[in-house]
C-alpha positions in Angstrom: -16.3 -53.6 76.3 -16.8 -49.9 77.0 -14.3 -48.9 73.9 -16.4 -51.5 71.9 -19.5 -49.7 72.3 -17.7 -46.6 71.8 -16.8 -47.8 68.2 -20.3 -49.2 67.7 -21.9 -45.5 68.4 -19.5 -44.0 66.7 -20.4 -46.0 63.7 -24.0 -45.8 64.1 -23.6 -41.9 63.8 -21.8 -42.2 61.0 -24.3 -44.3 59.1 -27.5 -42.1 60.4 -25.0 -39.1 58.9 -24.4 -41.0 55.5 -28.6 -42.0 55.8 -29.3 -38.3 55.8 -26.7 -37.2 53.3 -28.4 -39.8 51.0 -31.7 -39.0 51.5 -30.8 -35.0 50.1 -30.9 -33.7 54.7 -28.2 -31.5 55.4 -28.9 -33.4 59.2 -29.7 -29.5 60.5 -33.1 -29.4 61.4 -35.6 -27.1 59.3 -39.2 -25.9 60.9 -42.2 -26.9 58.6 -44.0 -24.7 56.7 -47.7 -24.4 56.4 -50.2 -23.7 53.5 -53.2 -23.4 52.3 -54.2 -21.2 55.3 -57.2 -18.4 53.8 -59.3 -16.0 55.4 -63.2 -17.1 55.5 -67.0 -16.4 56.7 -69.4 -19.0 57.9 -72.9 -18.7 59.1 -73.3 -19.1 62.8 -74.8 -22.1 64.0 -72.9 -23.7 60.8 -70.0 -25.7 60.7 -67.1 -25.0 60.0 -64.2 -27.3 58.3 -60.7 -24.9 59.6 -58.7 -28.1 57.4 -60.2 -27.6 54.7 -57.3 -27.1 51.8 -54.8 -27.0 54.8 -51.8 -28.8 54.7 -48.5 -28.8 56.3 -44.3 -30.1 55.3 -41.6 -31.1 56.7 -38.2 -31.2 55.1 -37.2 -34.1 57.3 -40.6 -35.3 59.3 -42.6 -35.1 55.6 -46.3 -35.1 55.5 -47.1 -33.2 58.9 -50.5 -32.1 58.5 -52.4 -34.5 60.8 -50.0 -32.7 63.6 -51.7 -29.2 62.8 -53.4 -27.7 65.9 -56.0 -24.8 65.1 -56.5 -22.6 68.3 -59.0 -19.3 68.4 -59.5 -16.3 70.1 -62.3 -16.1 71.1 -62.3 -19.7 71.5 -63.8 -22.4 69.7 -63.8 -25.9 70.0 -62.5 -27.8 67.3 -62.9 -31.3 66.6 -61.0 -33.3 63.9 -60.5 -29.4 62.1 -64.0 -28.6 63.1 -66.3 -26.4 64.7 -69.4 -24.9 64.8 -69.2 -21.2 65.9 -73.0 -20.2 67.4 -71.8 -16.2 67.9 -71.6 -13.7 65.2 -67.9 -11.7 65.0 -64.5 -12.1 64.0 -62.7 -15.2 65.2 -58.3 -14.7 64.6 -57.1 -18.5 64.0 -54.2 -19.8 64.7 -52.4 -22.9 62.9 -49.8 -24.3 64.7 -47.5 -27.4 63.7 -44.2 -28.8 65.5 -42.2 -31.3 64.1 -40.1 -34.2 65.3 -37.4 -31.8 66.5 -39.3 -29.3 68.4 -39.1 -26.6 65.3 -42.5 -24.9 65.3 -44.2 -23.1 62.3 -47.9 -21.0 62.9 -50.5 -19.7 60.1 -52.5 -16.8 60.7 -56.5 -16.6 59.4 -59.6 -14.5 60.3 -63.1 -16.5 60.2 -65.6 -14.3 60.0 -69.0 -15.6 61.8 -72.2 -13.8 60.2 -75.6 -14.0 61.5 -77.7 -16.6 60.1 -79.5 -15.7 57.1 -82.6 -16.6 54.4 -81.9 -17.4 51.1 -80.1 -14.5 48.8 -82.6 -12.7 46.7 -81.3 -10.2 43.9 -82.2 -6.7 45.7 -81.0 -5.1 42.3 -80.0 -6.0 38.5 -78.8 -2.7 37.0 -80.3 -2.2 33.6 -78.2 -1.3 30.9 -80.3 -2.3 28.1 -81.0 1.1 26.6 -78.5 2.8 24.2 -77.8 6.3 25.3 -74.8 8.1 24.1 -75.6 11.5 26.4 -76.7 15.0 26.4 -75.1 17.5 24.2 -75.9 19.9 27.0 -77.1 22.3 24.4 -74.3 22.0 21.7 -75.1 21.7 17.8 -73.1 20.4 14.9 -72.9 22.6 11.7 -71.8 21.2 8.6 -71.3 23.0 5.6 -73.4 21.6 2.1 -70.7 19.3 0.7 -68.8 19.0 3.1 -67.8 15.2 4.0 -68.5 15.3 7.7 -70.5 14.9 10.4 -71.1 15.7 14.5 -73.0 13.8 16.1 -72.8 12.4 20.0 -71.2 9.3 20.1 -69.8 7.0 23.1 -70.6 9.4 25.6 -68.6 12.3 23.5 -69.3 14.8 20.8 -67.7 13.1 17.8 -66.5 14.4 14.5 -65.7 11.9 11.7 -64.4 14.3 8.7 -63.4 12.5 5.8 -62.7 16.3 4.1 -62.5 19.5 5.7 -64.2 21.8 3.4 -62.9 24.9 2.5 -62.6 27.2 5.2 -62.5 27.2 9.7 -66.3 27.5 9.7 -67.0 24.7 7.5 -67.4 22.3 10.3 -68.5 23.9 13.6 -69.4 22.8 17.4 -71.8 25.6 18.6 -74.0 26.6 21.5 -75.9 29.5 21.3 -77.4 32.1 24.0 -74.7 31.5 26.7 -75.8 34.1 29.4 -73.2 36.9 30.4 -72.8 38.8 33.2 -70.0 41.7 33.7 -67.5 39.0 34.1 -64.5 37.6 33.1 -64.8 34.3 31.2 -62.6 31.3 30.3 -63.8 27.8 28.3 -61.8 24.7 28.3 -63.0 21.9 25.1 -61.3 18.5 26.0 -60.3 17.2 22.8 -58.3 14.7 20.9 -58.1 13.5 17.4 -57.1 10.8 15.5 -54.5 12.9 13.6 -52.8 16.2 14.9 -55.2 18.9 13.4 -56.3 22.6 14.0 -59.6 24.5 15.5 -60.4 28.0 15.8 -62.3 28.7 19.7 -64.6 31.7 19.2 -66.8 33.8 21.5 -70.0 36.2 19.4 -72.1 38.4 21.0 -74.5 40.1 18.6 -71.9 39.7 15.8 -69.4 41.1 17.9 -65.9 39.2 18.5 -65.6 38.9 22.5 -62.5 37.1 22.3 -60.8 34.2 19.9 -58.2 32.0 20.1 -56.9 30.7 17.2 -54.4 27.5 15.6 -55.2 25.6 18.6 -53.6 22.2 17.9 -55.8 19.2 18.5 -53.2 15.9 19.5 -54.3 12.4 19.5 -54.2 12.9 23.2 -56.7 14.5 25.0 -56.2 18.0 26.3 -57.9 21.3 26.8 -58.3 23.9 23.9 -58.1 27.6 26.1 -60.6 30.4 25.2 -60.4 33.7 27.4 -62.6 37.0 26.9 -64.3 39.4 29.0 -68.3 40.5 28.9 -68.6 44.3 30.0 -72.1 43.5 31.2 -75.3 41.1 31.0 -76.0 39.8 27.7 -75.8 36.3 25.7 -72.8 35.0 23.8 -72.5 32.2 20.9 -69.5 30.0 21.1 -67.9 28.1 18.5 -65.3 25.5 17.8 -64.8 25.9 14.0 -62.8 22.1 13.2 -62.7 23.0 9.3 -59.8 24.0 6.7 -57.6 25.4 9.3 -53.5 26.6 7.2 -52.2 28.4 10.2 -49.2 29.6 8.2 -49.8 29.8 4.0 -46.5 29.2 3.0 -46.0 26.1 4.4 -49.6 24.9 3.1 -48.5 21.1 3.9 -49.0 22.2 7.7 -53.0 22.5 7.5 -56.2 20.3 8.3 -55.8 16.6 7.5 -58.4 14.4 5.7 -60.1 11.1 7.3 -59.7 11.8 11.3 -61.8 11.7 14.0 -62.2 14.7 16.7 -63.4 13.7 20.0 -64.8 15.9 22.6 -65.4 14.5 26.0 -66.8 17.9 27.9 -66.6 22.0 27.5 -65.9 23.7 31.0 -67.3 27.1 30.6 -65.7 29.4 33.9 -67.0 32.8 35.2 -64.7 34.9 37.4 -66.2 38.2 39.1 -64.1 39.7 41.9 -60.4 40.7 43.3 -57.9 38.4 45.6 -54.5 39.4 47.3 -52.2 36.7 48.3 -51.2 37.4 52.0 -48.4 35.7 53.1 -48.6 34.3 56.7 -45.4 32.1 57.2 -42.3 31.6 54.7 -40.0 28.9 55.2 -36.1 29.5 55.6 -35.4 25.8 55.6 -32.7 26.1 57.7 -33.7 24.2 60.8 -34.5 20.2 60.6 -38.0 21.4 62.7 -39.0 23.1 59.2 -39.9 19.5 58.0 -40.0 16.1 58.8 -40.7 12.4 57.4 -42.2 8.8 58.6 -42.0 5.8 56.6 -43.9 2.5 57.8 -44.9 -0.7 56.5 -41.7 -1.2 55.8 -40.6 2.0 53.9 -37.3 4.0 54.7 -37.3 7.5 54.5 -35.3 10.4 56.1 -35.3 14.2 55.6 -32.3 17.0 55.3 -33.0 20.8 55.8 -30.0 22.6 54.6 -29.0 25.2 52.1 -32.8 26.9 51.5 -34.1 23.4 51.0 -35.8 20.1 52.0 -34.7 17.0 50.4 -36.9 14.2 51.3 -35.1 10.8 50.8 -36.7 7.7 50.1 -34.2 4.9 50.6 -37.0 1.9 50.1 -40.7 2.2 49.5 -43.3 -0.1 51.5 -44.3 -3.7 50.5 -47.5 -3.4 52.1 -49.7 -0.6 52.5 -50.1 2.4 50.1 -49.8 6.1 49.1 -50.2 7.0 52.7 -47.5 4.4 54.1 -44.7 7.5 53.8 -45.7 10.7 54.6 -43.3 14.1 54.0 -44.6 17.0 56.1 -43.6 20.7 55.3 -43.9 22.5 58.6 -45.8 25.8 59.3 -45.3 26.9 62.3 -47.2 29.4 63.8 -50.3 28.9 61.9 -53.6 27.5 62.6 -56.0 26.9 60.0 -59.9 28.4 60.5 -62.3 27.1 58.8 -63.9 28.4 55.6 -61.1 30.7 55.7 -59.6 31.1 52.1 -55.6 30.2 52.1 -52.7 29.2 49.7 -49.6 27.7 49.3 -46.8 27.3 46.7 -43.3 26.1 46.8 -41.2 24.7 44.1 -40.1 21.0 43.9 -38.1 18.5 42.1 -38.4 15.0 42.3 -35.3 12.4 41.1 -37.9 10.1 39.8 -41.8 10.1 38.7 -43.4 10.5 41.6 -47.5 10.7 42.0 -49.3 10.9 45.5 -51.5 13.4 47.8 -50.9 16.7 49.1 -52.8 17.7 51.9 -53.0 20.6 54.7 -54.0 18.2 57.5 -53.2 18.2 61.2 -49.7 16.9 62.3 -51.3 15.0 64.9 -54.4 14.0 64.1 -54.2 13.7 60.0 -57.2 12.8 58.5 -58.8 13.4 61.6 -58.4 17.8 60.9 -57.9 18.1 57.2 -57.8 21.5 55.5 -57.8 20.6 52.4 -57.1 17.2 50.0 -55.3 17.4 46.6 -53.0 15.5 44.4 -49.9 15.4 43.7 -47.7 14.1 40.2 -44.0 14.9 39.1 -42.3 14.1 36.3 -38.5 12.4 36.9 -36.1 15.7 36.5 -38.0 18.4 36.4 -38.2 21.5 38.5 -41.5 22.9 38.8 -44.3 25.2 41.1 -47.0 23.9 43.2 -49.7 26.4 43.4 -53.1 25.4 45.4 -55.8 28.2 46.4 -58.6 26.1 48.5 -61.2 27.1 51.3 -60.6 25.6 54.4 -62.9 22.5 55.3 -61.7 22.1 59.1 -60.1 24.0 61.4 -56.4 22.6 62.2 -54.3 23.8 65.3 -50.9 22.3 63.8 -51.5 22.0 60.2 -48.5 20.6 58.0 -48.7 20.7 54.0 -48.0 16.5 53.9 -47.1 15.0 51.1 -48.3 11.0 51.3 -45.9 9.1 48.7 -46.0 5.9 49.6 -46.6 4.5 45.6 -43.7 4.4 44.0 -43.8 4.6 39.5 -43.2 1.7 38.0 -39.4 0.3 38.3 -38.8 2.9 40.9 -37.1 1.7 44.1 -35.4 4.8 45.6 -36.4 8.3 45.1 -35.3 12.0 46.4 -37.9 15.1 47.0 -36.2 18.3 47.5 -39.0 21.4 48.2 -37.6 25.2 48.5 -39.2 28.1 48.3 -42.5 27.6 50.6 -44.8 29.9 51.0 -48.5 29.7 53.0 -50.8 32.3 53.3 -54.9 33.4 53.5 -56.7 34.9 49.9 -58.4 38.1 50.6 -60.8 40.0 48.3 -64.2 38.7 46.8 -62.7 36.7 44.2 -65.2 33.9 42.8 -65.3 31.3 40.0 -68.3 29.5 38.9 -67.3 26.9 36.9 -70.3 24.7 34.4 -68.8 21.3 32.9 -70.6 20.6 29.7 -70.0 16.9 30.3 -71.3 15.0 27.1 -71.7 11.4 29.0 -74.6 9.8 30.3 -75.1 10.1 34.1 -77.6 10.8 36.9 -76.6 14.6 36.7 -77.9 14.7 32.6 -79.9 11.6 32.5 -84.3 12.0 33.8 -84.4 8.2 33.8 -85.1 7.9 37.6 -83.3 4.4 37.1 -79.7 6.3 35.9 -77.8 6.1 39.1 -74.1 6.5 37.4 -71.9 9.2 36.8 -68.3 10.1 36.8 -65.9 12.1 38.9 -62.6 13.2 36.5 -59.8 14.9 38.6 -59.6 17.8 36.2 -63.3 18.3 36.7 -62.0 20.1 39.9 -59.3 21.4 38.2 -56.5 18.7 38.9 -54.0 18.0 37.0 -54.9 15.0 35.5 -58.1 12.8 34.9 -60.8 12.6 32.3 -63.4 10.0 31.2 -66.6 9.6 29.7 -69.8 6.7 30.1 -72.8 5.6 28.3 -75.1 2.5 27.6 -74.1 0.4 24.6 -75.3 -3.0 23.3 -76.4 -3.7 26.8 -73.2 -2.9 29.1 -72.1 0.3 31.2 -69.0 1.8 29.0 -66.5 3.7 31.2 -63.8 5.3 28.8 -60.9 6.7 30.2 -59.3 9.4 27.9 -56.9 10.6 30.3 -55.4 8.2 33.5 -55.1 9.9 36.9 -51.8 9.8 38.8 -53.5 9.0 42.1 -56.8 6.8 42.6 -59.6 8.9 43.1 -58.8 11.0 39.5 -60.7 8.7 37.6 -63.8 7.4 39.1 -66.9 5.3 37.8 -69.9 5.9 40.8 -73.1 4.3 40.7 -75.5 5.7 43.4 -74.8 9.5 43.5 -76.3 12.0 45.5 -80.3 12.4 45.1 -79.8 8.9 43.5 -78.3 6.9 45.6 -78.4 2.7 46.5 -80.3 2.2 49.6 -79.9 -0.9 51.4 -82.2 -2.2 53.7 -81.4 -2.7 57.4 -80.6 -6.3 59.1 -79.2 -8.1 55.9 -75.8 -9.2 54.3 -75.7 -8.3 50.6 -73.3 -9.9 47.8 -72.0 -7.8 44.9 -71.7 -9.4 41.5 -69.5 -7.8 38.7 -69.2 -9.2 35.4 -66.8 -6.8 33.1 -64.0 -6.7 31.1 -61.7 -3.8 29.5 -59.7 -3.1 26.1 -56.5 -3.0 28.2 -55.6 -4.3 31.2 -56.3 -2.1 34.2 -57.1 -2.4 37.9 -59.0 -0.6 40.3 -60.2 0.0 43.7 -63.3 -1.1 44.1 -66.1 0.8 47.7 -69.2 0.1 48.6 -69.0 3.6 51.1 -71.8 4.6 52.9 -72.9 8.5 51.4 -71.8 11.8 53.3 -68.4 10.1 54.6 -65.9 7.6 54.2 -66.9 4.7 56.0 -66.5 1.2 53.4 -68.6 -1.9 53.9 -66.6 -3.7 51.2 -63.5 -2.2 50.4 -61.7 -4.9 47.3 -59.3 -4.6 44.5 -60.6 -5.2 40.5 -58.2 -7.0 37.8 -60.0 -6.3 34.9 -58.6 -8.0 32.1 -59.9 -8.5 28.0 -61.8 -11.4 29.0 -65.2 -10.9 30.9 -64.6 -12.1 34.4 -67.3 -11.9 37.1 -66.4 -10.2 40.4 -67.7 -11.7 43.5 -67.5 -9.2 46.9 -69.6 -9.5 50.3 -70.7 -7.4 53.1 -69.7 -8.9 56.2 -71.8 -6.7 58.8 -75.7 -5.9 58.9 -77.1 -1.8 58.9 -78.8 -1.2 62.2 -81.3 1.0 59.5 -81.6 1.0 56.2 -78.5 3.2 54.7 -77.5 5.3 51.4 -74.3 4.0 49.6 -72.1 4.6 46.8 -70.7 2.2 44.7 -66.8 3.5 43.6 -64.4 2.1 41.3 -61.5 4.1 41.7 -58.8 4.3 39.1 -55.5 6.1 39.0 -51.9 5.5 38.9 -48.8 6.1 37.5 -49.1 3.1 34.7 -52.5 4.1 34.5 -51.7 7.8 33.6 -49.2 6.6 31.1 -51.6 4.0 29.4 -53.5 5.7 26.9 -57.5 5.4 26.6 -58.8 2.2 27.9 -62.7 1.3 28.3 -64.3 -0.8 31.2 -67.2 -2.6 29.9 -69.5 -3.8 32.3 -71.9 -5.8 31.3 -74.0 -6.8 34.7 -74.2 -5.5 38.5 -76.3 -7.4 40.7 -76.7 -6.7 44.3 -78.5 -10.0 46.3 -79.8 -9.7 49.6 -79.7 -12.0 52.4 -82.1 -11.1 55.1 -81.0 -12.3 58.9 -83.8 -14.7 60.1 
């Protein structure tokens, strides 16, 4: 009897084995997975459906989402997936689900419980009804008789459409007249692209004497400064002039000359004036012979290490982070033996190589306490291959005890997976003398710094407008939307930025409310961007999101989840800048509405 039951078990295994086999089971148990599972904000005193969209899977149990237990901290009581949360604050759910075998799967949400509220209100609809193209900040076309052409600000930029270009340099001009001089020396910057690779002459008069010219500057369809240096011996007033006409920079190859039907653009002049002496001191020098000369981290989940050998520093990055950003790795040149005062003028420059594009920020921060003591705050942006110097003169913003130069490279360029950074040749020091540079952008967009309309609260920040490497972009009003062109992409995200609320015109939000952004846009290409609601005089975000703007109008929905103990000043950012960004050509935002709604706690 014993050996008969024996064969009957036996059996029964075997057919619960064949069973599974048919039914596609394997017969090893797998743990359920969970879905559905989203962060979320609720009123208090409302309720609150945790099961709503939730749902849960078993490979061998099936359906499993009536077994789903949703726990809190702090604690709530939930009742067939509900509950009704009376307290304001953050509430970390937890989804838990066990199957038939004791394999257990959990889901991870915040519910975020706001004070209850009135009904929204619109607080502010920003109107972009009136055209404006800009402010020629005191520039003036000049177009010979019979010439086919003509200047004229356009889309936020001084435009020239030539369909021919007369006879001669001076045929087709860009002039501003009575520029004040001082004993000084002087250099002017004109951002400008065309449609088709052409020629301008960059001139400085005074009193119909030649201060300085610069001549056969070519004009590329990408946008890029024109150089003009000269000197003034003493106080006076200067004309300058950007002659676009018949340009044949050499006559015996007269097929190399001025094109017909193109289009200059000109997106700002930056005029500099430079009075004063430096000396570069050096304080510290780095051997790199010793691993303590620099140093690497790597988190969310980034590998990195760092070798100091040879008279060099080669960073290696092995992966980059999934999760995170430009800060997630973090290279740190030492200096040892320095400490930062500040408003104390220093510089560094060291020469570096990168295997691979790499874009980023370059800071003299504290090792310790990074953002926390920051020196200074630039960017960074190397091209795969190539060798070059890093020069940066800035004044001091904080003292530092253990200041590093840190590179944060946590971005990689696009189809990059692995990269090495080798540095040599570093030198840190202070900038003595009474060097100074005034700098004046004759920026040709509209914006709160050109514009008296009171109701004009948006400008632009370009990263070249500062003197960085890349960035540069233009606005105006247009058939009732806010156009923000960018001519040139920024390697890193604050390079290119579109700010509404600026300064002496800023967004002021009223104390003890929520408030709901709402951003309907689209662009010519597709681009993303960062997108702050930052309170003014710091960095402190009360919505902190992401834009995907694409060539169909979208609206963008984003909320405030906390109320202002007094009513507050704030910036609204988008933030553009990467490495596909910088390689994307011009691309324009159009937004066509903002509206900020107010809900005011009851």
């Amino acid at each position: 009897m014993k050996q008969l039951r024996k064969v009957l078990a036996a059996a029964l295994c075997l057919a619960l084995l064949l069973s599974a086999s048919a039914c596609g089971q394997s017969g090893e148990n797998t743990a359920p997975e969970i879905s559905g599972v989203t962060d979320q904000s609720v009123q208090a005193g409302s309720e609150f459906d945790a099961m709503a969209g939730v749902s849960a899977s078993d490979a061998q149990d099936g359906d499993v989402t009536a077994k789903i237990v949703v726990t809190s901290m702090p604690d709530l009581t939930f009742q067939n997936g509900k509950a009704t949360p009376e307290n304001p604050g953050d509430y970390e759910l937890t989804y838990t689900v066990t199957d038939k075998g004791g394999l257990e799967a959990k889901a991870y949400a915040t519910l975020t419980v706001t004070r209850q509220t009135g009904e929204a209100v619109v607080l502010q609809d920003f109107d972009f009804a009136e055209d404006n193209s800009g402010d020629s900040r005191g520039w003036t076309a000049s177009i010979a008789d019979g010439v086919q052409a003509t200047g004229e600000l356009k889309q936020g930029s001084y435009v020239f459409d030539i369909t021919d270009p007369g006879s001669g340099d001076t045929d087709i001009q860009l002039v501003k007249s009575g520029v004040a001089l001082s004993a000084a020396d002087y250099r002017v910057r004109v951002w400008a692209k065309s449609t088709a690779p052409t020629y301008a002459h960059l001139l400085a008069n005074a009193e119909g004497q030649n201060l300085g010219g610069a001549y056969n500057l070519p004009i590329g369809t990408d946008i890029a400064p024109l150089e003009l240096n000269f000197t003034s011996a003493g106080e006076g007033t200067a004309d300058l002039l950007l002659n676009l006409g018949k340009i044949t920079p050499n006559p015996d190859n007269p097929s190399d000359t001025t094109p017909s039907n193109f289009t200059v653009t000109i997106d700002k002049i930056e005029i500099y004036e430079i009075t004063g002496e430096q000396e570069l001191v050096p304080v510290y020098t780095a051997a790199f012979a010793d691993a303590n000369e620099a140093a690497v981290t790597a988190g969310d989940g980034a590998s990195a290490s760092v070798n100091v050998a040879g008279g060099a520093a080669a960073f290696q990055i092995d992966s980059y982070p999934t999760e995170g950003g430009v800060w997630s790795i973090k290279a740190d040149l030492a200096l040892p033996g320095v400490a930062v005062e500040a408003g104390t003028k220093y510089y560094y420059r060291f020469t570096v190589k990168a295997d691979s594009a790499q874009s980023g920020e370059l800071l003299v921060e504290s090792a310790s306490q990074a953002d926390g003591a920051r020196a200074n705050f630039n960017g960074l942006s190397l091209t795969a291959g190539e060798e070059v110097e890093i020069t940066n003169v800035f004044t001091a913003e904080n003292a530092v005890d253990d200041p590093v130069i840190r590179m944060q490279i946590g971005n990689p360029s696009d189809g990059v997976t692995s990269n090495t950074i080798t540095v040599s040749n570093l030198e840190f020091g202070k900038v003595e003398g009474d060097l100074d540079t005034a700098k004046t952008i004759d920026a040709f967009g509209v914006s709160t710094t050109t514009a008296p309309d009171p109701d004009c609260l948006w400008t632009t920040y370009n990263g070249t407008d500062e003197d960085n490497e890349r960035g540069v972009g233009t606005i105006w009003t247009e058939g009732g939307s806010l156009n923000y062109r960018i001519d040139q992409g920024g390697s890193v995200d604050w390079h290119n930025k579109l700010i509404l609320g600026y300064t002496g015109n800023p967004l002021t939000l009223p104390a003890d409310s929520y408030f709901t952004v709402e951003i309907t846009a689209k662009a010519s290409k597709p681009v993303s961007c960062g997108f702050f609601l930052n309170v003014l005089g710091g960095w402190d975000p009360r919505i902190s999101g992401a834009i995907d703007f694409t060539t169909e109008e979208q609206t963008f929905t984003f909320e405030t989840t906390d109320t202002l103990i007094m009513d507050m000043d704030f910036e609204m950012l988008f933030q553009f800048g990467s490495a596909d960004l910088a390689g994307m050509g011009d691309v324009t935002i159009d937004i066509s509405d903002i509206t900020i709604y107010q809900r005011s706690v009851i």
